[in-house]
C-alpha positions as CSV (number, residue, x, y, z in Angstrom):
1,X,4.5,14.8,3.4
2,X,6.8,12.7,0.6
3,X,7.8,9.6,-0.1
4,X,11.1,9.2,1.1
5,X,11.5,5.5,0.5
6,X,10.3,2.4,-0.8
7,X,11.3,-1.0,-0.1
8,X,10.3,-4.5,-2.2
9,X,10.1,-8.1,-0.2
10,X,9.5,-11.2,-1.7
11,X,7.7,-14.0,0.2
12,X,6.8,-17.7,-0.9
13,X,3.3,-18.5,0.7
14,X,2.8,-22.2,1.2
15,X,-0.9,-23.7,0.8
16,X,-2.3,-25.5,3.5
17,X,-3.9,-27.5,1.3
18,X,-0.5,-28.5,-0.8
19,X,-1.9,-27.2,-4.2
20,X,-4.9,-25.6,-5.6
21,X,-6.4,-26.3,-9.2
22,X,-8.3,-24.9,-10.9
23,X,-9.7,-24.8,-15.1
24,X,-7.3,-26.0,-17.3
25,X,-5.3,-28.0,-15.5
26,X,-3.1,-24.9,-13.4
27,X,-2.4,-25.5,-10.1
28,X,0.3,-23.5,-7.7
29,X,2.3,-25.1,-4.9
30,X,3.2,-21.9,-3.5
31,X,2.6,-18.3,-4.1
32,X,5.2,-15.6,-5.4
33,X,3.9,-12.6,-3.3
34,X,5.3,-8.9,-3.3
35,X,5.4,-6.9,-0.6
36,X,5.9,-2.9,-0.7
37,X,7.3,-0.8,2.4
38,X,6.8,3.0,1.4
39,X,8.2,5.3,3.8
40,X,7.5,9.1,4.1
41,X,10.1,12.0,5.5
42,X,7.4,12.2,8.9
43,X,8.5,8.8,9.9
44,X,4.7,6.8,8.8
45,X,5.5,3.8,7.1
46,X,2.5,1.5,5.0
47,X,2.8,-1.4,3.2
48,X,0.9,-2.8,0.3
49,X,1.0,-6.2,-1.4
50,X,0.3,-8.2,-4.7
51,X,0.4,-11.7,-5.3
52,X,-0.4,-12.8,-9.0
53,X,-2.0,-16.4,-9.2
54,X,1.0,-17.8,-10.9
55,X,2.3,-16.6,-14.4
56,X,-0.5,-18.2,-16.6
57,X,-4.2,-16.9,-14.7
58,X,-4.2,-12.9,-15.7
59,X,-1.4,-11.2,-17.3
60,X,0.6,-10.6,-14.1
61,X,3.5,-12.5,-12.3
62,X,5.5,-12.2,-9.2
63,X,8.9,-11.1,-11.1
64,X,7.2,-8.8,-13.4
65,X,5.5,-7.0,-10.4
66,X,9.0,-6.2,-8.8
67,X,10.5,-5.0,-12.2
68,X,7.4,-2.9,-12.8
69,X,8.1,-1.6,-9.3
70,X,11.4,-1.1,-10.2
71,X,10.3,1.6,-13.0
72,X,8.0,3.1,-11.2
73,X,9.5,3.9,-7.8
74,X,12.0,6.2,-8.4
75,X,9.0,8.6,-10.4
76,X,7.6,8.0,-6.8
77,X,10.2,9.4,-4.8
78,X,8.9,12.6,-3.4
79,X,5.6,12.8,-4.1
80,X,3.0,13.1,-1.6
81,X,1.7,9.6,-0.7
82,X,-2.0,10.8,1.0
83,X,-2.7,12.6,-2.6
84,X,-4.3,9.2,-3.7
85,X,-5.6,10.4,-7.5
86,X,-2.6,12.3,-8.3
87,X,-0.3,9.5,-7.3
88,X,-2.1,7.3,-9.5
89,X,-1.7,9.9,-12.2
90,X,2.0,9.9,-12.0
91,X,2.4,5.6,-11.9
92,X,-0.1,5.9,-15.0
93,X,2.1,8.6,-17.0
94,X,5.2,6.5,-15.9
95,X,4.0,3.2,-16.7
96,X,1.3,2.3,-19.3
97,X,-0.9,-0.6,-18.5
98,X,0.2,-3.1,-16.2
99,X,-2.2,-2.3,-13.3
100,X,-1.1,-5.4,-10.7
101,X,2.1,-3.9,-10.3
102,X,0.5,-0.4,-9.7
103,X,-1.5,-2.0,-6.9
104,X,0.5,-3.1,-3.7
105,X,2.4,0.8,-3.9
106,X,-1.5,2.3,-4.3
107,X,-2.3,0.0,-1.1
108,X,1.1,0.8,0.7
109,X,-0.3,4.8,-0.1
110,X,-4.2,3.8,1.4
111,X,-2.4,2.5,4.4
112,X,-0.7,6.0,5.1
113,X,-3.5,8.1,4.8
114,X,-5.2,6.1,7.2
115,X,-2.1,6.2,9.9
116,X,-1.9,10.0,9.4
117,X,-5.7,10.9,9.6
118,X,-6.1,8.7,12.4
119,X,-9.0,6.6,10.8
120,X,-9.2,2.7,9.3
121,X,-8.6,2.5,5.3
122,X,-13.0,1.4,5.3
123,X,-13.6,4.4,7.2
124,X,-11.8,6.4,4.4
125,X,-13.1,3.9,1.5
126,X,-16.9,4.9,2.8
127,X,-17.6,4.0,6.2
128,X,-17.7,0.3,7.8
129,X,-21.3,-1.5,7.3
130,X,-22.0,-4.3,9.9
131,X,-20.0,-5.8,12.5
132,X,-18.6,-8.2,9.8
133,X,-19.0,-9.9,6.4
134,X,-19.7,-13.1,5.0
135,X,-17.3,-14.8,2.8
136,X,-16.6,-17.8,0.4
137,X,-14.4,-20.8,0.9
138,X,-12.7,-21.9,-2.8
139,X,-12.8,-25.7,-3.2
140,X,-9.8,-26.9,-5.2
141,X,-10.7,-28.8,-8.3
142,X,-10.7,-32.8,-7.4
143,X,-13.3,-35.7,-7.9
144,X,-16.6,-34.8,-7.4
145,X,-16.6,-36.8,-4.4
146,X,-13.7,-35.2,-2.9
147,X,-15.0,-31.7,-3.9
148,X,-18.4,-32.5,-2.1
149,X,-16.4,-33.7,0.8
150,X,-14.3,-30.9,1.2
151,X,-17.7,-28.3,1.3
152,X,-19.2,-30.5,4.4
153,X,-15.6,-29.9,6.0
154,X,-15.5,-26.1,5.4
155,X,-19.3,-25.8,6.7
156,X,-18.3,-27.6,9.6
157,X,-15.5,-24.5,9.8
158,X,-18.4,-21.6,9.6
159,X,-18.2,-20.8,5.8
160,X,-21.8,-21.2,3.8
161,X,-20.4,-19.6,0.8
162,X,-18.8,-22.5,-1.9
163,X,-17.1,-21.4,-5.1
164,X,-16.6,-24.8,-6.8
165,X,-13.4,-24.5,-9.1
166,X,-14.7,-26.4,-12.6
167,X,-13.5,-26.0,-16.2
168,X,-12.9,-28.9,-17.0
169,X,-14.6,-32.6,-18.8
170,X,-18.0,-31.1,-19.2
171,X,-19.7,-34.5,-18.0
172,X,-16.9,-33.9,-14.9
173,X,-18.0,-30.7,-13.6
174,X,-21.6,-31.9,-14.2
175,X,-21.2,-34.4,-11.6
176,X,-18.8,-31.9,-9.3
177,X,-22.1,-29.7,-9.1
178,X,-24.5,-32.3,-8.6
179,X,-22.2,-34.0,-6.2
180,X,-21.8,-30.4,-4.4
181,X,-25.3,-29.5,-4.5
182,X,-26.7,-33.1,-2.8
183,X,-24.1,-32.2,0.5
184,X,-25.2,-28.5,0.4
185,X,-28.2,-27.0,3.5
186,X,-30.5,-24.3,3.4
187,X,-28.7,-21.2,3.5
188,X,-25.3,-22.5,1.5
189,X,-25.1,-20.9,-1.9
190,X,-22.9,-22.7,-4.5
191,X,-21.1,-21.1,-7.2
192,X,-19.4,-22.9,-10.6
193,X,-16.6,-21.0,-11.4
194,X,-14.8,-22.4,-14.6
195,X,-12.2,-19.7,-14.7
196,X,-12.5,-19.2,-18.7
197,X,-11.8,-23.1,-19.0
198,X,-14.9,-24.1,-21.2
199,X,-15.6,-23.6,-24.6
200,X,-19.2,-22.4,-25.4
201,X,-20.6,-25.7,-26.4
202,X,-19.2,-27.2,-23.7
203,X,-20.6,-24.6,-21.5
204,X,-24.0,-24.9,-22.9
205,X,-23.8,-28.5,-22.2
206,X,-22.9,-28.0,-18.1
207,X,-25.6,-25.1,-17.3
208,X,-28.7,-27.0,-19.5
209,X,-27.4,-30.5,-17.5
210,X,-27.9,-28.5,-14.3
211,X,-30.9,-26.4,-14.8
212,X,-32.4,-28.0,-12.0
213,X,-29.8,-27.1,-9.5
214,X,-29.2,-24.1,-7.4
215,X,-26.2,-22.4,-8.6
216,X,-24.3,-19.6,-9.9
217,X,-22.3,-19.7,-13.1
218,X,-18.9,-17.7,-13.2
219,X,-17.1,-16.5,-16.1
220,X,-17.3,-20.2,-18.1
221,X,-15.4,-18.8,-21.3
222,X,-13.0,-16.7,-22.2
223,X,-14.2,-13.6,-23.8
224,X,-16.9,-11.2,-22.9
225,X,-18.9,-12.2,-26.0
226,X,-18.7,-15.7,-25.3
227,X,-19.5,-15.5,-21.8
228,X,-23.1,-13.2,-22.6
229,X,-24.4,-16.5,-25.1
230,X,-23.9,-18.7,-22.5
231,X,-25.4,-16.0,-20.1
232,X,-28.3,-15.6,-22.7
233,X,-28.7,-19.7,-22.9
234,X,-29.6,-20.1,-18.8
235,X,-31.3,-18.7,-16.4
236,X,-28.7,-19.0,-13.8
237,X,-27.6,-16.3,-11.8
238,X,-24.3,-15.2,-13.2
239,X,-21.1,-14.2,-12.2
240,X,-18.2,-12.4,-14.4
241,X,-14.7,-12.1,-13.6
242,X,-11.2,-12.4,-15.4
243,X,-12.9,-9.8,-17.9
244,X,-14.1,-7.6,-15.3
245,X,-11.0,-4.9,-15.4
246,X,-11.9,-1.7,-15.5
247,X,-15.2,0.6,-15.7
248,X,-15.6,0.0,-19.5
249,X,-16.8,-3.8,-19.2
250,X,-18.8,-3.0,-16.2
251,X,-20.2,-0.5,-18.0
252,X,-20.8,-2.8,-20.9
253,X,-21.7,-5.7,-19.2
254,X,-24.6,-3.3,-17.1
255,X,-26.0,-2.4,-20.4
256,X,-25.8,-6.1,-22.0
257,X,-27.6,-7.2,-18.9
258,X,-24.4,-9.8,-19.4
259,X,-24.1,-10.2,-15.7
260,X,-26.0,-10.2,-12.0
261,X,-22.4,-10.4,-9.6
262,X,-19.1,-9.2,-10.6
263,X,-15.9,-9.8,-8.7
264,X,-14.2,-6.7,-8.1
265,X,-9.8,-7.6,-8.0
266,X,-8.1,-5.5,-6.2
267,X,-4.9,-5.8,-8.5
268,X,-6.5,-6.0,-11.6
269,X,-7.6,-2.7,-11.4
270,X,-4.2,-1.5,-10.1
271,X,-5.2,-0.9,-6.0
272,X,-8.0,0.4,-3.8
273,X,-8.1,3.9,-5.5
274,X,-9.5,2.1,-8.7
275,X,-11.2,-0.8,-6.9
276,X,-13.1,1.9,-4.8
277,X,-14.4,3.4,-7.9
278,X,-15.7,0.5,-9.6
279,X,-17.1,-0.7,-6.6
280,X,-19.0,2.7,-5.9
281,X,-20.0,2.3,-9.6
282,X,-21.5,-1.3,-9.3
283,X,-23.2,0.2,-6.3
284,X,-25.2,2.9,-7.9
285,X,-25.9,0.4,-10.7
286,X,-27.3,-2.3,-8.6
287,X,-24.8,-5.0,-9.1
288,X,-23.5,-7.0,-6.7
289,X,-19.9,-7.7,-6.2
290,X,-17.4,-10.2,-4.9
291,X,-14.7,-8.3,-3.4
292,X,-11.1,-10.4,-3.8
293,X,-8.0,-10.3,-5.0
294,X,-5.8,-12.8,-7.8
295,X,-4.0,-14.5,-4.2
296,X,-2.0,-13.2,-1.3
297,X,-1.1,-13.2,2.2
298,X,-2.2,-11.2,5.4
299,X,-1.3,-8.1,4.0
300,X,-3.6,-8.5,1.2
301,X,-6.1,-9.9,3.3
302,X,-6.5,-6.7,5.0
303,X,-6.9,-4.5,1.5
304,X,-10.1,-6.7,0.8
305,X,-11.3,-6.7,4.5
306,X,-11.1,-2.6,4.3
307,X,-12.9,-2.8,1.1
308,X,-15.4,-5.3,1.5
309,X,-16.5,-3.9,4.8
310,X,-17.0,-0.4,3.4
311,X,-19.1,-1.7,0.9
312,X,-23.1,-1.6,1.8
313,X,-24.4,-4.8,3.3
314,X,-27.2,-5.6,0.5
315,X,-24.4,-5.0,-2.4
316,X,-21.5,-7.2,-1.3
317,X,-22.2,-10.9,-2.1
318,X,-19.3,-11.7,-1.2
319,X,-15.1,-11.8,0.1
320,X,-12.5,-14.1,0.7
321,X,-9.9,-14.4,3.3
322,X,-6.5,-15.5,1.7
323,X,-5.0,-15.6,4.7
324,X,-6.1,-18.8,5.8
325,X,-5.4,-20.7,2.6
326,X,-1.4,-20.5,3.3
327,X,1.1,-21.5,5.7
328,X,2.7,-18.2,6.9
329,X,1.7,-15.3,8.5
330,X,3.4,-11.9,7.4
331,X,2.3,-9.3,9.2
332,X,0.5,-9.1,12.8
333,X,-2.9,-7.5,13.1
334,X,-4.4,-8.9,10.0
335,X,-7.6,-10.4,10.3
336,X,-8.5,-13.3,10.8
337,X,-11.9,-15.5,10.1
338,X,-14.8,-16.2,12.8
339,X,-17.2,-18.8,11.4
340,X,-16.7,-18.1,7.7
341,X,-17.3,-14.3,8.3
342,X,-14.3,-11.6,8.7
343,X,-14.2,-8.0,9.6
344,X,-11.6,-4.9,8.9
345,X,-9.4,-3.7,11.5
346,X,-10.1,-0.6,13.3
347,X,-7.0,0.7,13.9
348,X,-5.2,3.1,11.8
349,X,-4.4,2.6,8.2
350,X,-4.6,-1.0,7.0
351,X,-3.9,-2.0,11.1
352,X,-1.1,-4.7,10.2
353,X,2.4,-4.6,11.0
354,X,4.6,-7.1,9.2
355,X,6.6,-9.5,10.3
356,X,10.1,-8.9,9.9
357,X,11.8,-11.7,10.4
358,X,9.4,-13.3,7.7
359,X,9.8,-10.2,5.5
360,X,13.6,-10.3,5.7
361,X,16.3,-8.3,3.5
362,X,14.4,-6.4,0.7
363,X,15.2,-7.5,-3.0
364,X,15.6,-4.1,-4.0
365,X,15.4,-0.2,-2.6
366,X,15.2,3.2,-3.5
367,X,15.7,6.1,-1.5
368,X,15.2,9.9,-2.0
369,X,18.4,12.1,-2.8
């Protein structure tokens, strides 16, 4: 089997909500996504996709995704899409670094091996653990009484997970969490995620004016060696992130003790192949991972469901559906969230099959000579 070709969309993908903020004052209207078709001389088709939050969160943007496409897909052309290492080999030889545009294509790749073996992407990730998974509801950064309000109204919806977007005025987030925690019922767990947006002593000043409350603390500054004082100043459970790209940090942060949950992006480590192999990595070490991605759509949706449902039960703390945060729907067959829980399709492959008249012309092809 080859690649024979491979096909770039771009989509726009709405919030529900009309905007989502977060640490530093960032927010997004709507998200730039990417969409890769890669299609193989037997006639299987997959897709992959990759949807950067905005230009300023992680080194990665819509338009530089498609122009990193751009130079990898005609190295591409040919090569045999189900060899999942080797393929990775060639984008890494091709194109140094920039692992969110290597993801959607590794993705598109994950979805094919799983149409031509006849088996769901978690059945080839590891195997499918449980019926379903539990997953986390983000809560846009507002007042603290709007916050608060907007967790009662998710519960209400099924989810008992809350990631609580601060990162902002220290004596601000203070009363975000306390305002969070008062609404919250047995069984809810509340995280603080300041998405790098505090400096240490601000930091130090949120976790010791909520030592009292029941919550996790996720990535408050921007560096590693920031982020471990603050980690060594509270006994919080705590969560790392935007630094979390690649097995050298996990392996640092394991041997720091700098960390109890990291969340595994499926992007930022440039697709499932990678993902896979931190996440079988943070398995063997004990840690426990949220499985995500920067944004995306139904297409990504699926990617996380795959992973997150082939990761054992004890060792996933958590997942997040994308899907339902925006206005349009991409592909059919994704899935879709029952009472803040979600589960991987077990069809073939990724199971989706995108919508075309929402995909429309592709922005750029390449096709084997």
């Amino acid at each position: 089997m080859r690649i024979e070709g491979i096909s770039v969309y771009q989509v726009d993908l709405p919030l529900h909500e009309g905007s989502y903020k977060w640490s530093g004052g960032k927010s997004v209207e709507v998200f730039d996504s990417t969409i890769v078709q890669i299609e193989t001389d037997t006639g299987v088709v997959g897709f992959g996709e990759v949807c950067p939050l905005g230009p300023f969160y992680l080194p990665a943007y819509g338009s530089g995704a498609r122009a990193g496409i751009g130079e990898l897909a005609p190295h591409l052309l040919g090569e045999d899409p189900t060899q999942l290492v080797r393929l990775n080999r060639c984008m890494d030889h091709h194109l140094k670094g920039h692992p969110y545009v290597k993801s959607a294509l590794d993705i598109a790749c994950w979805d094919i091996l799983g149409q031509v073996t006849g088996q769901p992407v978690c059945t080839l990730l590891g195997g499918r653990y449980g019926k379903d998974f539990v997953l986390y509801r983000a809560i846009s950064q507002e007042s603290p009484e709007a916050m608060a309000a907007k967790v009662e109204g998710y519960r209400a919806e099924g989810y008992r997970r809350f990631q609580l977007k601060v990162g902002g005025d220290p004596e601000t987030d203070i009363a975000r969490i306390r305002s969070v925690s008062e609404v919250l019922q047995q069984g809810d767990v509340l995280i603080a995620d300041a998405n790098t947006g505090w400096l240490m002593h601000e930091a130090a000043r949120v976790v010791r004016a909520v030592k009292d409350v029941d919550v996790y603390i996720e990535q408050p500054c921007p560096s590693y060696e920031e982020c471990l004082t603050i980690r060594r100043r509270t006994d919080h459970p705590f969560v790392l992130d935007e630094v979390i790209d690649g097995i050298e940090p996990l392996l640092k942060g394991y041997a720091d003790g700098a960390m109890d949950v990291v969340n595994i992006k499926i992007s930022k480590f440039g697709g499932l192949t990678r993902a896979r192999q931190a996440r079988d990595l943070c398995v063997s070490l004990g840690i426990a991972m949220t499985i995500e991605d920067s944004w995306g759509g139904d297409i990504t949706t699926a990617a996380i469901a795959h992973l997150a449902h082939s990761t054992p039960t004890e060792m996933l703390f958590t997942a997040t559906d994308f899907n339902s945060y925006v206005t349009v729907s991409t592909a059919e067959g994704a899935p879709q969230r029952t009472g803040g829980r979600l589960a991987a399709s077990k069809e073939p492959g990724l199971g989706v099959a995108p919508k075309r008249e929402i995909l429309g012309e592709p922005v750029a092809r390449w096709v084997a000579r």
